[in-house]
C-alpha positions in Angstrom: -1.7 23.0 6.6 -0.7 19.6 8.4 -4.2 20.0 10.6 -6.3 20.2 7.7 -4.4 16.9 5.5 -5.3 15.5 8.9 -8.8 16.0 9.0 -9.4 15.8 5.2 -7.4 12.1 5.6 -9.8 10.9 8.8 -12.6 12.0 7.1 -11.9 9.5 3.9 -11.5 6.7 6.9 -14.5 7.0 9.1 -15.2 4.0 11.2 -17.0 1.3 9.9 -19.8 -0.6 11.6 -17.0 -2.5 13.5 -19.8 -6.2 13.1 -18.7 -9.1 11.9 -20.2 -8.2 8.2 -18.2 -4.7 8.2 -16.0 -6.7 5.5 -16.7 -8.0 2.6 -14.4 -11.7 2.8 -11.2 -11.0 1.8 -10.9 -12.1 -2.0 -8.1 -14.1 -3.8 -5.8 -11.4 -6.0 -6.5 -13.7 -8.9 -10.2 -13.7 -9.0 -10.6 -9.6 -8.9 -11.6 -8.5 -12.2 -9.5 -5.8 -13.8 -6.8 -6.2 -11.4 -3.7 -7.5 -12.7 0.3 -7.5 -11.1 2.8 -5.9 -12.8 5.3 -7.5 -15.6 8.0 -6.0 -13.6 11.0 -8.3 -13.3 11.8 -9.6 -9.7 15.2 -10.2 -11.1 18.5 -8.3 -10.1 20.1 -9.8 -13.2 17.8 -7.9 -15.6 19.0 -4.4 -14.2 20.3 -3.7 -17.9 16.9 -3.7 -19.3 16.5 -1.8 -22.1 14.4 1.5 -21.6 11.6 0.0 -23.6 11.1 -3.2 -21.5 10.6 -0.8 -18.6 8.4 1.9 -20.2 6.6 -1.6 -21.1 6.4 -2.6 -17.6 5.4 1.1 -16.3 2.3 0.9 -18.9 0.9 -2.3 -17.2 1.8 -2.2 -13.6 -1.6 -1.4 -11.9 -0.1 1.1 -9.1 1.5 3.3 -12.6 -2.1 3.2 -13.8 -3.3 4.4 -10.7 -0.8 7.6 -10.8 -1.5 8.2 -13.9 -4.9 8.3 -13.6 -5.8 5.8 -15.5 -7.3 3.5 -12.8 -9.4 4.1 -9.7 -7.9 4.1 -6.5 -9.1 6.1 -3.4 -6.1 8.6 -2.5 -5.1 9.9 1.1 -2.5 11.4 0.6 -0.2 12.8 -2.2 2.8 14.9 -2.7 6.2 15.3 -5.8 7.0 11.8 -4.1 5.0 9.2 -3.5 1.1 8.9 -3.1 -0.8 7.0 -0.5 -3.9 5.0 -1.3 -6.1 2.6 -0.1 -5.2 -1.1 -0.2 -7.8 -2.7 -3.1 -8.1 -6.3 -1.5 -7.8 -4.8 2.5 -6.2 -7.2 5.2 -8.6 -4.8 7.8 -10.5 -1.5 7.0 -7.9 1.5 6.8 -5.3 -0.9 5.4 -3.5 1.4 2.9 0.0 1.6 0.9 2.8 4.1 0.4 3.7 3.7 -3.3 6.5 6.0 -4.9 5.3 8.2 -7.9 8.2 6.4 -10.0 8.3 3.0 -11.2 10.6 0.3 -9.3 10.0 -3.1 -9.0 11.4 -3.9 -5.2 12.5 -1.9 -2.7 16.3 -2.8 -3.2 15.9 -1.0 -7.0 14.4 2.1 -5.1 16.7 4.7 -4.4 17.5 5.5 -0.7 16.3 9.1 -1.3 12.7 7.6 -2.5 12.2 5.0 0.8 13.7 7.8 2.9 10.8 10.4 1.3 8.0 7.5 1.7 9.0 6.3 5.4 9.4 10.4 6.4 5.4 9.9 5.5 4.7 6.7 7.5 4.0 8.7 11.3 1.9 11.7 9.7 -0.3 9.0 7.7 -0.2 5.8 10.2 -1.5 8.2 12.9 -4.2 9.7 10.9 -5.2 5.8 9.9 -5.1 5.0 13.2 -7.5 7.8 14.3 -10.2 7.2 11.8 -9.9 3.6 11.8 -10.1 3.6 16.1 -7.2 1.4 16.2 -4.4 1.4 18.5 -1.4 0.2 16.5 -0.2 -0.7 13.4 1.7 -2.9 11.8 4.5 -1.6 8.6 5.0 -4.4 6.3 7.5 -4.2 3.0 7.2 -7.9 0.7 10.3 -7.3 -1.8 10.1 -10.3 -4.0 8.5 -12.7 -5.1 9.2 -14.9 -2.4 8.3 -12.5 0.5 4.8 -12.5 -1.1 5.4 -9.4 -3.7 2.6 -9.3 -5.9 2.7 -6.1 -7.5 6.5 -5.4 -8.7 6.2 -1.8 -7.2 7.6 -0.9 -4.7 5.2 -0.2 -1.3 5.0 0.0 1.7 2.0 -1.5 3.9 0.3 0.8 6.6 -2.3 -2.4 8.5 -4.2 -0.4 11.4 -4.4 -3.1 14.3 -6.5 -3.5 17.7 -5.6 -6.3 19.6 -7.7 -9.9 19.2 -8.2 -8.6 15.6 -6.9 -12.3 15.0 -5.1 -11.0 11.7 -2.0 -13.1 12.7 -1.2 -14.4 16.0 1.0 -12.1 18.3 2.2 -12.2 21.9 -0.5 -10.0 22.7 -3.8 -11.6 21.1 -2.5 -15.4 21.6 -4.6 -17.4 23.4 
């Protein structure tokens, strides 16, 4: 069973003409159409909420529409859990996220049994990533908060497929 999520996953990430037009420029979040963040609060003081603020904030974050079907998003993987999709506004082709099935803003609001379940996926999808995208590495990247660079209160988790001199950020290994 694992063999054949493995295939059917490289399949949806076949390598791209690897030119320097491959990519479309990376928009700005605020300019793509439809796409919105969530209203989920980035504040630990609000954990009393009342259950109708948060069903409120489940019926407009985007990654909730996604789950429930309600907006488009191209899946690689899926279980009870969490769900794995492509990122929307990619750092590099195969960039994808981890999101958990249920709605919580940051990761410190997610239970331990939900991050455990969603990082227990991380070498069974980076590696798949990393074979359809012909990449070498990866990088696993959590922003919790608004000041981190959170943009979507939902919890997720990054998967960014890497070769060196990609130039995404500078690193010991592609610095000049």
């Amino acid at each position: 069973m694992e063999a054949r999520r493995l295939a059917v996953l490289c399949s949806h990430l076949r390598q791209i003409d690897p030119g320097p037009s491959s990519l479309p420029e990376r928009p700005k979040l605020n300019t793509l159409s439809g796409l919105s963040t969530s209203n989920c609060s980035t504040n630990a003081d609000d954990q009393h909420r009342s259950d109708s603020a948060k069903k409120n904030e489940e019926k407009h974050c985007i990654f909730c529409k996604i789950i429930r079907g309600e907006s488009p998003a191209f899946k690689l993987y899926e279980d009870d859990i969490c769900l794995c999709i492509l990122d929307l506004n990619p750092l590099i082709h195969g960039h994808s996220l981890i999101i958990p099935k249920s709605h919580f803003s940051s990761l410190e609001e997610t239970p331990p049994p939900v991050v455990a379940a969603m990082c227990s996926k991380v070498p069974f999808i980076s590696k798949s990533i990393m074979r359809a995208t012909k990449c070498d590495s990866f990088n696993l990247l959590v922003n919790s908060g608004a000041a981190a660079g959170q943009v979507i209160f939902h919890t997720h988790i990054h998967i960014v497929p890497r070769n060196a001199h990609d130039q995404l950020w500078t690193s010991k290994v592609n610095a000049p």
